[in-house]
N, C-alpha and C positions, 0 to 999 in steps of 0.2 A: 908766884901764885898760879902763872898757868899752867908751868908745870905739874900743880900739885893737882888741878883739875884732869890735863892727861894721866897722870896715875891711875887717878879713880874712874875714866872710863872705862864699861865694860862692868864695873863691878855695882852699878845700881844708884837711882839717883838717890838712896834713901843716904845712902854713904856722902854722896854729893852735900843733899841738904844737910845734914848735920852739920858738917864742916865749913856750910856758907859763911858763916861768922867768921872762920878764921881767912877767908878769901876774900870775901867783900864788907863784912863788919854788920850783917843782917842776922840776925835772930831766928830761925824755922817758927819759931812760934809767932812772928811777927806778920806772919802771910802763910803758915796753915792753922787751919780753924780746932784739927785735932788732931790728935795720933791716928786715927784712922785715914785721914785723910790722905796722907804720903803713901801709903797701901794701896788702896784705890787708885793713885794716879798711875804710882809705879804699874800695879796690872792692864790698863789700858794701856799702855805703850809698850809690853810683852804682849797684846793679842798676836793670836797664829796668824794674824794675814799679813802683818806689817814687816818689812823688810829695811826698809830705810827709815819710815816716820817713828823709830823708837826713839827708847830710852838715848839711846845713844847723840841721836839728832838734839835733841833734847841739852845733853853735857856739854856735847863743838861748841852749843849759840852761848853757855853759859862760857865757857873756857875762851872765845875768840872776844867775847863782851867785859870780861873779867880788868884789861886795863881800862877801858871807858869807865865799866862802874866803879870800880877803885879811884877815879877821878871825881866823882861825882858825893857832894858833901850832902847833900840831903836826903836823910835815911827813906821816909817816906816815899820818893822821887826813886830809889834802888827797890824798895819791896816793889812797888808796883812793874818796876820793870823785869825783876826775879820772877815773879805771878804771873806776870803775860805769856813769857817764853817755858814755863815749864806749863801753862795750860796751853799753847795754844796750837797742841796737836792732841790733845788730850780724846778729844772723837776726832775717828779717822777712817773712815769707808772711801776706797777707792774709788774716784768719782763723782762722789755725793755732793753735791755745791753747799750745803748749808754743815762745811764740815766746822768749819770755822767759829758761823753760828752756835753752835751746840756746842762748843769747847768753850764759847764765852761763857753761855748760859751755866754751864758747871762751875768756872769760875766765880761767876756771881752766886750761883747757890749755893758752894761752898765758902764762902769768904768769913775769913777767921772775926772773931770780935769786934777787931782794933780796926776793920776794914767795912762791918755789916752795916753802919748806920751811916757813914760818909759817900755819899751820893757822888762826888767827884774823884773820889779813889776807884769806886767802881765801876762808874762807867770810862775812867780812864785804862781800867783794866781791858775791859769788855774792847774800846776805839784800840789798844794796842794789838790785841790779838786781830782783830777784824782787817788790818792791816796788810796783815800775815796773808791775807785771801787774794790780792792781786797785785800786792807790792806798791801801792798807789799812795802818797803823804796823804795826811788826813784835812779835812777841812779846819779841823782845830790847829790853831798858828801856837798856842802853850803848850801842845805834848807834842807838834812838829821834830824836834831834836830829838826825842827818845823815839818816837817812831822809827825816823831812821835809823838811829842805833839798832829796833827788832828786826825793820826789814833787809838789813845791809846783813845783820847777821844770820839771818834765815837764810837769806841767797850767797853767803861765803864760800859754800861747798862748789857753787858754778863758777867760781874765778881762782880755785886750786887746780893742781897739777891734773893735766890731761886724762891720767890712767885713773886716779880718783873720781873725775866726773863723769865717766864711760864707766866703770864699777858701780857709783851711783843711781847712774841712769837704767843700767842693770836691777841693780835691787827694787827700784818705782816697777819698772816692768816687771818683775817676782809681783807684785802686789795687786799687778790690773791681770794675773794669770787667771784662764778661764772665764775670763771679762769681753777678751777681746785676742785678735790673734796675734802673732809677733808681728807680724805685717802693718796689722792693725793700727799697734802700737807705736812701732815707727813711724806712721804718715801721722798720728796723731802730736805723737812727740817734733814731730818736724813742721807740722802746723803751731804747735805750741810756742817752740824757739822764733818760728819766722813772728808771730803778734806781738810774741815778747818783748822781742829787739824793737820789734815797729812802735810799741807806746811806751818802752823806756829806753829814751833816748840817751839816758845816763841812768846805769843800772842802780850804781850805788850813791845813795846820797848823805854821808857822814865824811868826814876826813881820813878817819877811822879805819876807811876802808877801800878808800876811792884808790890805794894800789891794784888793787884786783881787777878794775873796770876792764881794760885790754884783754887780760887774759880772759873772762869770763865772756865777751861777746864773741873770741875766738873759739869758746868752748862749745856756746849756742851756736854757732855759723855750721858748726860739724857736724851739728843735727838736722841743719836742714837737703833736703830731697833733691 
């Protein structure tokens, strides 16, 4: 199965989503509201500015989360976690603090049938994406395990191979271009790794994932100044 997600990146989440059923056993109709909707999202994560926060970013969390959600027997419990991670880069301005915010609100304004009247499908949507904004477990102790699952897999790309997360850190800088200088961007990015480390004292928190932790605080250390 993850395999069969590495294939298909590169070639669009709409190819993704179709074939979710045969990877995780979820339905596209089951968490999008319409044909149009997968259009839409797919175009916001080809905007011209984004360099890392795409489609692509998008496929990894889906492909690295693929044996967790194949573990996991309640359908309901997988849509809401499919919906979180493919909204919730969905708005994406370099910078913007309320990116997160507004990738909920889409979420919730688009929510298919099966998801529009259940009040705790969607703001469990909305608590997983919001997650995503500073990597922090949530006050809620019932979606606490799937949290971790979005946020360990959000931040997986910082506890891979060295030359991957110096490429990465590359592409985030293409996207604060003429924002800020490369100067800039480095004290900023070397401020960012030192807070990071400082208020997670344990990056990852799934089982899932918890290989990575070493190498990824060794990743952040080479960012700082």
């Amino acid at each position: 199965m993850v395999m069969f997600l590495e294939e298909l990146n590169g070639r669009g989440l709409y190819l993704v989503s179709d074939s979710l059923v045969e990877v995780i056993g979820v339905y596209t109709g089951d968490f999008f509201r319409t044909s149009a909707e997968l259009p839409f999202v797919e175009a916001r994560y080809r905007e011209s500015h984004r360099y890392y926060h795409t489609e692509a970013h998008v496929i990894d969390m889906l492909r690295v989360l693929t044996p967790a959600l194949a573990s996991i027997h309640d359908t309901a419990r997988k849509i809401r976690l499919v919906r979180a991670v493919i909204y919730h880069d969905v708005y994406y301005a370099p910078g913007f603090p309320l990116n997160e915010r507004y990738s909920a609100n889409l979420a919730r304004r688009n929510a298919p049938a099966s998801m529009r009247y259940d009040d705790d499908a969607l703001n469990t949507v909305d608590a997983l994406i919001m997650v995503t904004k500073d990597h922090h477990l949530p006050k809620r102790k019932d979606i606490r395990d799937d949290a971790a699952l979005i946020i360990d897999a959000d931040l997986s790309r910082i506890g891979g191979p060295h030359e991957e997360f110096v490429d990465d850190s590359r592409l985030i800088g293409l996207e604060f271009w003429g924002l800020v200088t490369p100067v800039e961007y480095r004290k900023g990015r070397s401020e960012w790794a030192k807070t990071f480390l400082k208020e997670h004292p344990k990056i990852f928190r799934s089982d899932s994932f918890s290989h990575l932790e070493d190498r990824a605080r060794e990743n952040l250390e080479s960012l700082i100044m």
